[in-house]
C-alpha atoms as a printed R data frame, in Angstrom:
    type eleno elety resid chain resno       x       y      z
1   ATOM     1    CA   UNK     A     1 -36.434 -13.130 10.412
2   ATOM     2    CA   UNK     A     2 -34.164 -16.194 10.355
3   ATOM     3    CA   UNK     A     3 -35.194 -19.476 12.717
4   ATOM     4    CA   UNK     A     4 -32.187 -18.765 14.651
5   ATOM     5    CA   UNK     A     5 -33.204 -14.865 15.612
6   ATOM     6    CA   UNK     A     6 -35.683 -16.238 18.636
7   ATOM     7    CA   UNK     A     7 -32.969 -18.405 20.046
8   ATOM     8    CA   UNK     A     8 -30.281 -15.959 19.909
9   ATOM     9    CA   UNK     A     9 -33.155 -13.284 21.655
10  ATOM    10    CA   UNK     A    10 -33.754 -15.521 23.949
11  ATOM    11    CA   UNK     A    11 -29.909 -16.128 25.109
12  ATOM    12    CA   UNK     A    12 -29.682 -12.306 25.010
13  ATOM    13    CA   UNK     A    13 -32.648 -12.123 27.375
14  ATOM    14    CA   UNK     A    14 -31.777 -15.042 29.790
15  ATOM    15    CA   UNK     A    15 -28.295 -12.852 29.764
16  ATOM    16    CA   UNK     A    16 -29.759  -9.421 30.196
17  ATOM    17    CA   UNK     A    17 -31.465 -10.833 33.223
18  ATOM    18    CA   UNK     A    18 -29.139 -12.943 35.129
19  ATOM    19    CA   UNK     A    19 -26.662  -9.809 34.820
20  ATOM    20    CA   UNK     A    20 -29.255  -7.377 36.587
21  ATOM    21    CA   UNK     A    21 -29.990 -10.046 39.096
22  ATOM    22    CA   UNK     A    22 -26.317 -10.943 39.661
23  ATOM    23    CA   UNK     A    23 -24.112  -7.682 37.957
24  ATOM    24    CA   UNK     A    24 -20.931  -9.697 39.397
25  ATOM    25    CA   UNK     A    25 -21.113 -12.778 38.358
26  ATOM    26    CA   UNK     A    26 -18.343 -14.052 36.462
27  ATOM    27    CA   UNK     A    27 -18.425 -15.654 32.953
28  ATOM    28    CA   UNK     A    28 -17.687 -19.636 33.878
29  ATOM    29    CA   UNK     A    29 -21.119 -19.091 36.079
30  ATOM    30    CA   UNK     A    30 -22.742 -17.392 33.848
31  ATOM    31    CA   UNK     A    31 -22.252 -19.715 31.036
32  ATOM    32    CA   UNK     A    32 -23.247 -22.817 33.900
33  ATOM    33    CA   UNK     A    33 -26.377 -20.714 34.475
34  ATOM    34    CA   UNK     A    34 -27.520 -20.609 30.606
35  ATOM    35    CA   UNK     A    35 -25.933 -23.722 29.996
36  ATOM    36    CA   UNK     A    36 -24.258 -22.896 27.240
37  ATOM    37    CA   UNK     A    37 -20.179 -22.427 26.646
38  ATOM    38    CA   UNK     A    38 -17.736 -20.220 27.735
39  ATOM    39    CA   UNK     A    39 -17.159 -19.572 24.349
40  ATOM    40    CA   UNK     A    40 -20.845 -18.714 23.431
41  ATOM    41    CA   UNK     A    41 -20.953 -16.866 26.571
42  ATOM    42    CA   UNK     A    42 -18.033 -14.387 25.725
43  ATOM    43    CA   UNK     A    43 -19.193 -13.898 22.530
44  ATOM    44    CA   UNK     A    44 -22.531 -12.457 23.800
45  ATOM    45    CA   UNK     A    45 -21.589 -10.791 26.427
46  ATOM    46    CA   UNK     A    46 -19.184  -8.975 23.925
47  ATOM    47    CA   UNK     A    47 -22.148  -8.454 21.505
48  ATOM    48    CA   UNK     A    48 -24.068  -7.045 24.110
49  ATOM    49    CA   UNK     A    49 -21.154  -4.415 25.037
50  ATOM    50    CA   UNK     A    50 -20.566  -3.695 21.290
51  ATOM    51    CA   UNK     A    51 -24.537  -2.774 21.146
52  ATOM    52    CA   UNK     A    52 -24.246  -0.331 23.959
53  ATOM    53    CA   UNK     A    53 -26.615  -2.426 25.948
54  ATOM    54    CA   UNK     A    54 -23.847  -3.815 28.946
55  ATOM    55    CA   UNK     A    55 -20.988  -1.992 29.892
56  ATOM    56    CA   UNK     A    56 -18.419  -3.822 31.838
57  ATOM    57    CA   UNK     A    57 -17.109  -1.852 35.065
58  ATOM    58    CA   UNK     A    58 -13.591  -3.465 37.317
59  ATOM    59    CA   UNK     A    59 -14.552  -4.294 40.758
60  ATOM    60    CA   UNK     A    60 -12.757  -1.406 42.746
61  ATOM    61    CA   UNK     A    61 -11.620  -3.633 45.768
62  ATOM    62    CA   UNK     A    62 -10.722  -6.596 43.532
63  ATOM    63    CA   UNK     A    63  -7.806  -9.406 44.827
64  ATOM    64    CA   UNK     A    64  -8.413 -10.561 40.910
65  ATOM    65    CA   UNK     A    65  -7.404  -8.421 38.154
66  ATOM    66    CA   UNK     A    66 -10.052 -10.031 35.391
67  ATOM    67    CA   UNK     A    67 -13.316  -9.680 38.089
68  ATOM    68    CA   UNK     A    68 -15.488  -7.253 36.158
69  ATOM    69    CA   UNK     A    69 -19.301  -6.098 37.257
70  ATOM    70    CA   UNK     A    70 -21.342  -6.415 33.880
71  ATOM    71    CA   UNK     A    71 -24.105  -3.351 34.074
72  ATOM    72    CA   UNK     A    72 -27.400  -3.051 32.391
73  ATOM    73    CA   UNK     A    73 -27.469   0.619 30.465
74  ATOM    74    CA   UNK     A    74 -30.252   2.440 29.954
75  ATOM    75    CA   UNK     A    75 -30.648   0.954 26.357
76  ATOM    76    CA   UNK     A    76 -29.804  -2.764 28.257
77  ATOM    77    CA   UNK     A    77 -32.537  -2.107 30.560
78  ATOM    78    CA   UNK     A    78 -34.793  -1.184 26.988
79  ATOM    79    CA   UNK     A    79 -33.892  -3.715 25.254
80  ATOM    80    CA   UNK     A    80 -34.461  -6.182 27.982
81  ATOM    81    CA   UNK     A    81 -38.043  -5.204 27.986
82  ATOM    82    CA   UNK     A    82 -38.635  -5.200 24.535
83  ATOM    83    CA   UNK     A    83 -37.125  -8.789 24.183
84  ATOM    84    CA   UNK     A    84 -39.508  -9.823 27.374
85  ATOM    85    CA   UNK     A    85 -42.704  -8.632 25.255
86  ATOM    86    CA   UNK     A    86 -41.483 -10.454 22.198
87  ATOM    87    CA   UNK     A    87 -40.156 -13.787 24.689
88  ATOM    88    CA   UNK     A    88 -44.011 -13.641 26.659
89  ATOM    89    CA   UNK     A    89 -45.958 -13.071 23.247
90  ATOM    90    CA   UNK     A    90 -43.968 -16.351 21.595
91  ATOM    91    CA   UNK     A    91 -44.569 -18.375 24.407
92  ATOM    92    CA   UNK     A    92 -48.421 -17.658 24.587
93  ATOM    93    CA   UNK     A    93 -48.795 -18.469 21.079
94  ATOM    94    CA   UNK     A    94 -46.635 -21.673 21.716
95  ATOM    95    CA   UNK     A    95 -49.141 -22.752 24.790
96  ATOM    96    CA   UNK     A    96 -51.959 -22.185 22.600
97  ATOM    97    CA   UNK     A    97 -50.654 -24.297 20.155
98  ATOM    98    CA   UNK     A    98 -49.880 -26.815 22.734
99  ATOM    99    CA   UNK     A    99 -53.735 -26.423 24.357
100 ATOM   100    CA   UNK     A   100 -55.414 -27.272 21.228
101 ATOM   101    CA   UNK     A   101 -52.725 -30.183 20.090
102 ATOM   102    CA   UNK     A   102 -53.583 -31.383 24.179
103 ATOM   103    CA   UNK     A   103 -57.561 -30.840 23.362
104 ATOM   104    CA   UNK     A   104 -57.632 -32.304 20.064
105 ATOM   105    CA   UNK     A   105 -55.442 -35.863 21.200
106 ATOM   106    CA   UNK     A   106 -57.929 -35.824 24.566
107 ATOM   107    CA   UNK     A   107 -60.802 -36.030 21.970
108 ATOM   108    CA   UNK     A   108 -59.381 -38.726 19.790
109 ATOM   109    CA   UNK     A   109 -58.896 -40.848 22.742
110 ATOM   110    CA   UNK     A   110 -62.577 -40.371 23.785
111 ATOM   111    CA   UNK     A   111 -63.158 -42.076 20.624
């Protein structure tokens, strides 16, 4: 798996879940949210539609012609779990990690 895969997951996650909390936000918040671009932010969102895992629905009483609702699909909503097992079971390894590099320096300084 490249070094890149977990990163990209984890945009894809923070993405997946901001868009079921928030189905109508629009992409210049979205982006602020992850803090990421515009750019970036298109791109995944269009990944995510080309996957089958977001389908992209135009608000019926919209004054704007561009505001879109971005829906989990069953897949999304899938997917999104699968990436939370594999986000929770990185991050527990990382505060292991970080416990015994915290233990280990606490012990030096007894020294």
């Amino acid at each position: 798996m490249p070094a890149k895969a977990p990163l990209h997951q984890e945009t894809h996650l923070q993405i997946l879940r901001l868009l079921q909390a928030n189905p109508q936000i629009n992409q210049r918040d979205l982006a602020a949210a992850l803090g990421i671009s515009l750019g970036k932010t298109n791109y995944c969102l269009k990944a995510l539609v080309n996957k089958s895992l977001l389908k992209m629905q135009n608000f019926q009483n919209s004054q704007r012609k561009l505001a879109y609702a971005y829906l989990l699909t069953p897949a999304g909503l899938a997917e999104k779990a699968v990436l939370t097992s594999r986000f929770l079971k990185r991050k527990m390894q990382e505060y292991e990690q970080l416990k015994a590099e915290i233990e280990s320096l606490q012990q030096e300084q007894q020294k």
